[in-house]
MIVO-721744 format. One record per residue (C-alpha): residue in one letter; y, z, x. Coordinates in steps of 0.2 Angstrom, whole numbers, plus 2048, in hexadecimal, padded with zeros to 3 digits. Last residue first. Example, Ala and Ser with C-alpha at 12.3 -4.5 7.8 and 13.67 -1.06 7.14 Angstrom:
MIVO-721744
S7FB824844/A7EA82783E/
This chain:
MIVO-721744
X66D77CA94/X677774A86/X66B77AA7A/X66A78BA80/X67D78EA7F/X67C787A6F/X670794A68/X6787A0A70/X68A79BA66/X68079BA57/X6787ADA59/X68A7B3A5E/X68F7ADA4E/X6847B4A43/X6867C5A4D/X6977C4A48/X6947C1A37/X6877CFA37/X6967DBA3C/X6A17D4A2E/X6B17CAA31/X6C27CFA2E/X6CD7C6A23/X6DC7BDA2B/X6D97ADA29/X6E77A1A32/X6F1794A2A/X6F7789A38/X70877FA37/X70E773A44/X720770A46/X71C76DA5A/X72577DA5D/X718787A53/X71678DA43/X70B79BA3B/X70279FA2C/X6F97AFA24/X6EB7B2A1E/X6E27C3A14/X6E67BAA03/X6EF7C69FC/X6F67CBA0E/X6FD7BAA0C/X7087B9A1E/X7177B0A24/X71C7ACA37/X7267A1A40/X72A799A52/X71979AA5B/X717793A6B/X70278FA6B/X6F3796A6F/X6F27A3A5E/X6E57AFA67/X6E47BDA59/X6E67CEA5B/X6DF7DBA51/X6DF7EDA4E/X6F17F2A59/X6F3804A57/X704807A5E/X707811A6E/X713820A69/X728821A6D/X72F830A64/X74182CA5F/X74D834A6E/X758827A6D/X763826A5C/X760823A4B/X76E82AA41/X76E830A31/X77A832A23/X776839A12/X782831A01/X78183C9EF/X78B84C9F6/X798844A01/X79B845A13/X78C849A17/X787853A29/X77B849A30/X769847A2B/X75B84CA39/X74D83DA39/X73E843A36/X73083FA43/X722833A40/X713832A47/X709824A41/X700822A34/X706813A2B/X70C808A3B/X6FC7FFA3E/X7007F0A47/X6F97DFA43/X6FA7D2A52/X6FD7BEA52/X6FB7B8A67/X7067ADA6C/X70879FA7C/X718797A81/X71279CA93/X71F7ACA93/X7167B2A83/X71B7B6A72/X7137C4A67/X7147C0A55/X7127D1A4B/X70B7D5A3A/X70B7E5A37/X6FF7F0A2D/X6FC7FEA22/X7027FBA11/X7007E8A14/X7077DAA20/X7187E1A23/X7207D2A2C/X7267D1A3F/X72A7C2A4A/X7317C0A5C/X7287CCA63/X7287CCA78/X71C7CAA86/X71B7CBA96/X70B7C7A9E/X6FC7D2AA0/X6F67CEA8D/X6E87DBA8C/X6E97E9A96/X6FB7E7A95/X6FA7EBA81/X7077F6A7F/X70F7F3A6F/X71A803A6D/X71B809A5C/X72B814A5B/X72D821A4E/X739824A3F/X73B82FA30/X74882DA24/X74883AA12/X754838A06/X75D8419F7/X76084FA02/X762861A00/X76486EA11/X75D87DA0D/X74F87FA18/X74F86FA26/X73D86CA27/X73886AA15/X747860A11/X74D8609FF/X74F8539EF/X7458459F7/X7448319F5/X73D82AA04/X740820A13/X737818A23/X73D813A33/X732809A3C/X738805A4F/X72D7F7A55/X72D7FBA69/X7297ECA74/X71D7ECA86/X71B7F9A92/X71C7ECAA0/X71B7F5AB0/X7147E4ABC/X71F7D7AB5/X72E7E5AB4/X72A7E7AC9/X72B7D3AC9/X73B7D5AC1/X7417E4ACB/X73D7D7ADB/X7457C7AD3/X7547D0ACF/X7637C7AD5/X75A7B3AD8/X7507B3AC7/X7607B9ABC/X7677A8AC4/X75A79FAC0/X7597A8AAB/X76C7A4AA9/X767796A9B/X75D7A3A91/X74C7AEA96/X7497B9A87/X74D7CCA85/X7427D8A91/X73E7E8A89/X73C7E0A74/X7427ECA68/X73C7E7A57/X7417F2A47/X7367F3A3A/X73D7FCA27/X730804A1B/X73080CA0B/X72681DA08/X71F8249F9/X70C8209FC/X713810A02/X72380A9F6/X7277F89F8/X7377F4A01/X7307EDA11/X73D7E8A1C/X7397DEA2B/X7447DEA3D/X7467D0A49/X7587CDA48/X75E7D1A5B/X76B7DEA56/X7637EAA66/X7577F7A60/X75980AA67/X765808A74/X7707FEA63/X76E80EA5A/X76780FA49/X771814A3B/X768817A2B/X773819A1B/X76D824A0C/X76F8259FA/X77E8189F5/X7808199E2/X77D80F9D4/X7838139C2/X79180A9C7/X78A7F99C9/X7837FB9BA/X7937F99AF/X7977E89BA/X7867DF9B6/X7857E59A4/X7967DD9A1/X7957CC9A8/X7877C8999/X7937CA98A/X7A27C2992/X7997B1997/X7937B2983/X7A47AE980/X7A87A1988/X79579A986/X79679C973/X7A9793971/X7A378597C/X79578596F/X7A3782961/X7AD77696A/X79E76996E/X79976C95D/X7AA768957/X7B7775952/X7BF776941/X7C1767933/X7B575F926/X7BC755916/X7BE75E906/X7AF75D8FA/X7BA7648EC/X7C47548E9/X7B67498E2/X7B87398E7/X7A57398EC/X79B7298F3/X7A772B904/X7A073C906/X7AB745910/X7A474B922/X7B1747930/X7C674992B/X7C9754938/X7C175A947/X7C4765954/X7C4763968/X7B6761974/X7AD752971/X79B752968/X7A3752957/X7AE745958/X79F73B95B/X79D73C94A/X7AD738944/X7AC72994F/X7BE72294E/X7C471194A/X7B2709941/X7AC71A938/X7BF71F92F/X7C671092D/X7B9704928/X7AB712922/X7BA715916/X7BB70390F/X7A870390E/X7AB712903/X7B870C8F9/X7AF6FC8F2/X79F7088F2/X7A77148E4/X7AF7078DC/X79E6FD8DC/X7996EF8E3/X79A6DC8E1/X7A26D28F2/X7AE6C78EE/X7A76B48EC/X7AA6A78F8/X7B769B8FA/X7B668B8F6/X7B967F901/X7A667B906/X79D675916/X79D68991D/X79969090C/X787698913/X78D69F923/X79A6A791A/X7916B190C/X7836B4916/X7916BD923/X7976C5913/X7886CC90E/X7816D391E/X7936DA91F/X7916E490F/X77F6EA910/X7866EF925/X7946F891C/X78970190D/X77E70891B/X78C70E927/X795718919/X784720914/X780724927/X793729929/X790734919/X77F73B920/X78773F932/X79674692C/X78D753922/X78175892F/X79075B939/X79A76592C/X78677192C/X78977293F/X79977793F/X793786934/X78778C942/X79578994F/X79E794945/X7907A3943/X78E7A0957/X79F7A395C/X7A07B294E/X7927BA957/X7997B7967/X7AA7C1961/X79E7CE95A/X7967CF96C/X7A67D2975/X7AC7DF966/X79B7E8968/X79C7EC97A/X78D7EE985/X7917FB991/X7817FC99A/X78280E99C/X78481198A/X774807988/X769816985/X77182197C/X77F817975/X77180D96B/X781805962/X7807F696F/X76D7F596B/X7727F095A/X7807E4960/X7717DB96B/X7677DC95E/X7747D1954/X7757C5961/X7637C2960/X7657BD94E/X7757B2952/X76C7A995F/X75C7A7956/X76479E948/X76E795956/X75D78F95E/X75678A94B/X765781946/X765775958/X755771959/X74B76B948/X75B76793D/X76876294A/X759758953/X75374F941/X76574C93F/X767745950/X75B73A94C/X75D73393A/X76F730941/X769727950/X75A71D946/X766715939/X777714945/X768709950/X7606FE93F/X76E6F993A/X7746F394B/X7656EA94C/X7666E393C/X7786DA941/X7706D5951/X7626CB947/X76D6C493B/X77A6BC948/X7896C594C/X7936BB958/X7916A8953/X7946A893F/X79A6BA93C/X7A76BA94B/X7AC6A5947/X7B06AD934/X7BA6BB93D/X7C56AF948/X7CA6A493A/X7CC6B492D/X7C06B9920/X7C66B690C/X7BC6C4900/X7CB6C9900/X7C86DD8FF/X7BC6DD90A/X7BF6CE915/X7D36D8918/X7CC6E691A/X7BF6E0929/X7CC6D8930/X7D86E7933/X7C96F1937/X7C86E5945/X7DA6E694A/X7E16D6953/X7E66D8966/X7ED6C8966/X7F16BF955/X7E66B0952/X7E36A095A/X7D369D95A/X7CC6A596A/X7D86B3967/X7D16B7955/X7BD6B695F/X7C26C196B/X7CC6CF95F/X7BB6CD953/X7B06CF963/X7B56E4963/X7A96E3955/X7986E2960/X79E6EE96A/X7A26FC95E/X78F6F8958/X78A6FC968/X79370A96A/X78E71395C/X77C710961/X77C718970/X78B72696C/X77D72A95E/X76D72F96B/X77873397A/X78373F96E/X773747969/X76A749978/X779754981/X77A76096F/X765763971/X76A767983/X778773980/X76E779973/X75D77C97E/X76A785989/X77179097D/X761795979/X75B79898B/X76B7A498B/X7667AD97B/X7567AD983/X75A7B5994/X7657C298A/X7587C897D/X74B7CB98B/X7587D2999/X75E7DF98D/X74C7E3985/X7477E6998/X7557EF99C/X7547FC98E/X7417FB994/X7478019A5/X75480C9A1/X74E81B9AC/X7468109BA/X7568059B8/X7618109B8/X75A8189C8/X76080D9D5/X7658189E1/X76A80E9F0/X76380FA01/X76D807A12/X763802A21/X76D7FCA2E/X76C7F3A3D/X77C7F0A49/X7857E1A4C/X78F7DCA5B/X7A17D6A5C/X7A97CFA6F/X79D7D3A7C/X7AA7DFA84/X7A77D1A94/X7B27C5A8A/X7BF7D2A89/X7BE7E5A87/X7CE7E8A85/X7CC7F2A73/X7BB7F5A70/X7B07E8A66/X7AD7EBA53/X79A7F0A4C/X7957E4A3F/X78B7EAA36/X77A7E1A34/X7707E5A23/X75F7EDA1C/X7627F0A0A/X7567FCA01/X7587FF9EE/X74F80E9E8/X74A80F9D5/X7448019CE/X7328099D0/X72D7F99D9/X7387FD9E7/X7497F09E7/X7497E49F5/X7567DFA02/X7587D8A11/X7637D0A21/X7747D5A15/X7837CFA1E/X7917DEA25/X7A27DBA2A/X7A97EDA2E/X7B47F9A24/X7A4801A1D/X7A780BA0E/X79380AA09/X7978069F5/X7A57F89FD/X79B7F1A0A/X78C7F3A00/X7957E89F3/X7897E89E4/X7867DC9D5/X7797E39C7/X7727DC9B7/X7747C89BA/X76A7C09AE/X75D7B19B6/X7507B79C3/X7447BF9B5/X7547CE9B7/X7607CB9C4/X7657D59D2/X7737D19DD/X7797D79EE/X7887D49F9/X78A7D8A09/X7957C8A0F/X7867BEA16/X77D7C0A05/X7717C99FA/X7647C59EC/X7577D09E4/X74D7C79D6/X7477D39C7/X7377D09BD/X7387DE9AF/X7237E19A7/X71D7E2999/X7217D398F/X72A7C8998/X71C7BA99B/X7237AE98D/X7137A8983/X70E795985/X71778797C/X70B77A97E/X71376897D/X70B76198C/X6FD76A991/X6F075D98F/X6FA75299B/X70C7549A1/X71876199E/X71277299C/X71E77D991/X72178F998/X73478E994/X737780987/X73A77198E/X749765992/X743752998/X74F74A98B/X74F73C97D/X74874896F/X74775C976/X73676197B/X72E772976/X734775964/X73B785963/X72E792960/X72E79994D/X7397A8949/X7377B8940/X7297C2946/X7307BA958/X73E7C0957/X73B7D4955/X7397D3969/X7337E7968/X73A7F6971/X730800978/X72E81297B/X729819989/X71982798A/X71582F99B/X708839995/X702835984/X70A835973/X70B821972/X6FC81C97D/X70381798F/X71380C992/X7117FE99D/X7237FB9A3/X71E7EF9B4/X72D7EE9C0/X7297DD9CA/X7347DA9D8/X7397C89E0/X7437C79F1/X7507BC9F7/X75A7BDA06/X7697B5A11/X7747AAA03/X7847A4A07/X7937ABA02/X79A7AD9EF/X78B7B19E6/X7887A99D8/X7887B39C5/X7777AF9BD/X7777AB9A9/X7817999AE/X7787929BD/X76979B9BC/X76779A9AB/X76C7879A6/X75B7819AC/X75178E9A4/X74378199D/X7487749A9/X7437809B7/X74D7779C6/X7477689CC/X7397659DA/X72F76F9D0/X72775F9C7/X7187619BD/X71F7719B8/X7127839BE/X7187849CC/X72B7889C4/X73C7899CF/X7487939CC/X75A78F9D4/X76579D9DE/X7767979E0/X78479F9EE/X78878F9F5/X77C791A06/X76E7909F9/X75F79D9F7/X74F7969ED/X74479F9DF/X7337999DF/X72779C9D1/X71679E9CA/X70F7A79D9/X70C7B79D0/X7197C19DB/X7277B59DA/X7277AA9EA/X7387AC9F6/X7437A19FE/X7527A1A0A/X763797A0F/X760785A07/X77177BA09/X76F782A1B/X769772A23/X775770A31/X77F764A29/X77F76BA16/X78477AA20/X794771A2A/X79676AA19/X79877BA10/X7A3782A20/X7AF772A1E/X7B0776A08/X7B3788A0B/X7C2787A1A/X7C9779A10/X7C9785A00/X7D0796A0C/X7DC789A10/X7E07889FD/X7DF7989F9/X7CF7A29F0/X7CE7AA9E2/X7D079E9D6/X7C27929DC/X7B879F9DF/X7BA7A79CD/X7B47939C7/X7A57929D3/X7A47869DF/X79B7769DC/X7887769E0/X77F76A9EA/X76B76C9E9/X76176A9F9/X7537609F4/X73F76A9EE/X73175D9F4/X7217609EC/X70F75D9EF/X70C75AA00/X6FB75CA03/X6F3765A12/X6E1768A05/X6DE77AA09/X6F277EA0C/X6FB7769FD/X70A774A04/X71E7769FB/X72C76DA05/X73C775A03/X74D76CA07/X759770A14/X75A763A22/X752770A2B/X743771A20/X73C781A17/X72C780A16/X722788A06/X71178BA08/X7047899F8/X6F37919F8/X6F379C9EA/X6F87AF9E6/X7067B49F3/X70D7A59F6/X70F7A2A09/X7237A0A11/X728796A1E/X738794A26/X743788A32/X737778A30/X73C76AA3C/X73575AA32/X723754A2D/X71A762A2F/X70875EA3A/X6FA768A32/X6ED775A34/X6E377CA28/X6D778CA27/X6D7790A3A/X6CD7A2A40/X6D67A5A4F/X6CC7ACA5D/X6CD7BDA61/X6D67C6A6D/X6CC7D6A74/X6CE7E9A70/X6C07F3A75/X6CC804A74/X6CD806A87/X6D27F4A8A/X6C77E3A87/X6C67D6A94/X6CA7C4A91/X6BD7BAA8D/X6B87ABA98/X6BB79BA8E/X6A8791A8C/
């Protein structure tokens, strides 16, 4: 058996890791990243894509690809044309290096994955699918479209769930609601669109589920997705998908220094945004190479978010009627897509099959280029078919193919009529409803007045969707007459083609075809009008159409022919304007938010060496920011010659180790400071130093290269040995002894300074456990849900550890074991 290692004062001893999996990744993985409520594992691959793990059984079940994005439309304008080149060879130099994917993060349930990439995009992913390698079909339009990119590459992501439970109406506490009237009046949409993959949102795909429209989980509760960038930008979006607040720190902090965002999350009451960043702290003048050149300092900057504890349900109900008029408009956009593949297909083939007339006349001696309506006229009203014509009905358009065409314009119109009838009116109806409590909240000055939701922008989008609504009925129209015009052409041409395959051995010509006035002309209109140009394809082109929908059975002068915007027109028309609608909420917020407090903390006090957590949650009050401050930084290229000059203070350092100090700084919102009398404040910093001393224990150096809040009380630290060995510790850092941090003098009323400078009191941290991890560890991510966590090592191994203590009788159910086998094997 291993000899233990001794314990220290407190009976402290390195434990044995406790393995639930283990398993060989099959590339260099960069991140990981545990789900919070089942046992999935995302990797996150060097070559950029995201491989999701089932941990109990090590299986493989998804492969999320990179996804390329082109630049945004204001990028393109804004930016010049070396800035372009400059943009296009940094985007392959990341595509390269693996950086299509920046960052991940699990929604809090578990149900989906939101992913960061290098262009600025953020795409939602959905568990639940049967295939969440793509983007959610159900919202697939939403995070492209309804989201604004960011116009830098992507560093952090973090989910929030804001719940607005009200209590009994009358009782403490009491919010009013307001009520998604919608669904009283409108049946679900249709889960699956014909011909196309699209589903409604929380619609299962596959199996017994497939088809089930289950019930849309923003009810009682705001999911909002916190996204920031290496410029300093922040984003929040409400379920992940509408934009309702974008943020320059650099700007709201009036720093004149670069600065990229290392973290960011929002409290769960809404109202305190913490941003945890790198400033960039400018060299000194003629300091050279050995100046150092730039260096970055840590900051933690607080916003106050309050809007959106105090407008909460005002921002729910925005976010609810906005996320489904743009799912709506992106079930329409799909319905619309299907519908030109389903008729272009069979118009097309019968276009085809005609275009053989100008063949056939050539191959016999006719006019070049010959016109096929031309023909076609001259058969109808003669009765007498060309050379070239008669050899096209004899040898190119057999019976059979002439059915089949029938039988294609037959199904594509019936299809796309039962789609324009079933899908597309029922998602503009709902449109245009929801658009009009969107213009009743807009008079609710009160409480959206903030939001500055203007009534002339949404009227404009109302009068987009009323016209797209009445395009709709002109299509309809067109698409009956063309069938009518089409069904009285192929009885026509089936007749003649009979006419002329049986009169081949006689002279006499044969008999004009019998119809109607009314049908003569119609046929004669389907010729010119259906056969030279696709008056209903017209309407899935952009543009307007004229001359489509007339009844060719009707000469009657008051059914005027259709003409005004195509479909594809109309619901461009929606999405321009609707693009004005949803920008505004995002830019009006924005000043309602304010800068509350900026911690400074010196770089004697924690070097910019990037191992720092931010825990944005509120504990009993308080959020939390971890520093690391490692004594002896790692051993580089230079190590040999660093050996030579000061091998005796090293070997003295060896022998003195005090180990690493975490720095956690925590914040709160307060009005006034107890310990300075009269001084106001809207935030309270205190700060303490938790140095990991454990000599006793690990006699080598050490240093922490990984840090993660693990619950409300605990770290989780990765401890990194000399001897590529690691040990996985949790720290208490709730009680400690903090000290308040001093604010400076403020230069504005709404903003407090502080500055965390040496002097912060230094105490040994509380270490409960440490696990014996025995191997080089590279990354760390931990489930305290599930009381695990998961580690990776330099071999690209990954090993799900439990966490969860073990009882006393456990124990002694161990030891008994381990006797037992001692005995035996004596």
């Amino acid at each position: 058996m291993e000899e233990k290692v001794e314990s220290n004062e407190e009976g402290l001893t390195p434990e044995e890791v406790q393995v639930i999996e283990e398993f060989q990744a099959p590339c260099r993985v960069r991140n990981l990243l545990w789900c919070p409520t089942m046992d999935l594992l995302l990797l996150l691959a060097k070559t950029g894509d995201v491989l999701v793990y089932r941990i109990s059984s090590t299986q493989r079940i998804a492969v999320i690809k990179a996804k390329a994005f082109a630049p945004t439309e204001s990028k393109s304008k804004r930016e010049s044309e070396s800035k372009k080149k400059e943009t296009k060879k940094k985007k392959n130099n990341n595509a390269a290096n693996g950086e299509a994917i920046t960052c991940m993060t699990w929604k809090h349930d578990g149900t989906q994955i939101a992913l960061a990439h290098a262009s600025g995009h953020v795409t939602l992913h959905d568990i639940v699918a049967s295939d969440i390698s793509e983007p959610s079909l159900a919202r697939a339009g939403e995070a492209l479209t309804l989201a604004q990119p960011h116009m830098a590459s992507l560093t952090c992501l973090q989910w929030v769930s804001a719940q607005s439970r009200p209590p009994e109406r009358g009782g403490k506490g009491f919010e009013f609601r307001i009520e998604d009237r919608s669904i009283a009046h409108f049946e679900p949409l249709p889960s699956t669109v014909e011909g196309t993959s699209f589903s409604a949102f929380g619609a299962r795909e596959g199996g017994e589920e497939r088809g089930k429209v289950e019930k849309r989980p923003y009810r009682d509760k705001v999911d909002y997705l916190v996204s920031g960038d290496e410029e300093g930008h922040i984003q929040i979006r409400a379920f992940g998908k509408l934009t309702i607040l974008q943020l320059d720190v650099k700007k709201a902090a009036k720093l004149k220094s670069k600065i990229r965002i290392f973290s960011a999350g929002l409290s769960l009451d809404s109202q305190t945004l913490s941003v945890l960043a790198l400033v960039e702290k400018p060299a000194k003048k003629g300091g050279g190479e050995k100046g150092g050149g730039h260096s970055s300092l840590p900051q933690l900057l607080t916003f106050d978010t309050s809007i959106f504890g105090t407008r909460r349900e005002e921002f729910r109900a925005l976010s609810v009627h906005m996320c489904e008029i743009n799912y709506l408009i992106s079930y329409a956009h799909t319905c619309l897509t299907s519908m030109r593949s389903r008729w272009t297909s069979a118009y097309q083939a019968v276009n085809r099959r005609l275009k053989l007339v100008t063949q056939a006349i050539e191959d016999h001696g006719g006019e070049p280029n010959a016109r096929v309506e031309v023909e076609l006229l001259h058969l109808l009203v003669t009765g007498m078919p060309s050379k070239g014509l008669e050899v096209f009905l004899i040898e190119y358009l057999s019976l059979n193919r002439l059915l089949d065409l029938r039988r294609g314009i037959e199904r594509a119109g019936a299809a796309v009529l039962q789609m324009a009838q079933a899908n597309l009116h029922p998602a503009l109806e709902q449109i245009i409803f929801r658009l009009g409590e969107l213009t009743g909240l807009a008079r609710w000055l009160s409480s959206y007045g903030d939001m500055e939701m203007k009534s002339v922008t949404l009227a404009k989008a109302s009068r987009a969707a009323e016209m797209a609504m009445t395009t709709l009925e002109g299509f309809r129209r067109a698409v009956m007459n063309s069938q009518k015009g089409f069904s009285l052409f192929f009885t026509w041409l089936t007749d003649a083609r009979g006419r002329v395959t049986g009169n081949e051995e006689k002279d006499i010509p044969p008999p004009p075809f019998s119809a109607s006035p009314q049908g003569f002309l119609a046929i004669a209109m389907c010729i010119q009008r259906n056969l030279t140009k696709d008056t209903v394809g017209a309407f899935f082109k952009r543009g307007s159409v004229e001359g489509g929908g007339k009844d060719p059975m009707k000469s009657s002068e008051k059914e005027k022919p259709w003409r005004g915007p195509s479909l594809e027109q109309a619901f461009m028309n929606i999405r321009k304007t609707w693009r004005l609608v949803i920008d505004t909420p995002a830019e009006a917020v924005s000043n309602h938010v304010t800068l509350r407090a900026v911690v400074r903390i010196d770089s004697s006090v924690v070097p910019s060496n990037g191992v720092m957590a931010l825990n944005s949650h509120i504990v009993d009050g308080y959020e939390y920011a971890a520093f690391v401050r490692n004594e002896r930084p790692e051993r580089e290229a230079s190590a040999g010659e660093l050996k030579r000059k000061n091998k005796s203070r090293r070997n003295s350092a060896d022998k003195g180790n005090k180990g690493p100090v975490i720095l956690i700084v925590r914040t709160s919102k307060e009005r006034r400071l107890k310990d300075y009398p009269g001084m106001l404040a809207s935030q309270r910093v205190d700060a303490v130093g938790l140095r990991v001393c454990l000599e006793d224990i690990l006699p080598q150096s050490y240093q922490i290269t990984s840090v993660s809040f693990y619950d409300a009380t605990h770290l989780a630290a990765i401890l990194k040995l000399e001897e590529k060995t690691s040990y996985l510790a949790l720290i208490k850092y709730h009680n400690a002894g903090y000290k308040l941090i001093s604010p400076k003098e403020r230069g504005n009323s709404k903003t407090v300074e502080f500055d965390v400078n040496p002097g912060i009191p230094e105490e040994p941290a509380e270490v409960s456990r440490i696990i014996e991890l025995k191997r080089d560890t590279l990354g760390l991510t931990v489930c305290s849900g599930r009381s695990s966590a998961a580690v990776l090592d330099s071999k690209m191994k990954v090993l799900a550890v439990d966490l969860a203590e073990m009882d006393e009788d456990e124990d002694e159910d161990e030891e008994d074991d381990a006797a037992e086998e001692e005995g035996v094997e004596d």
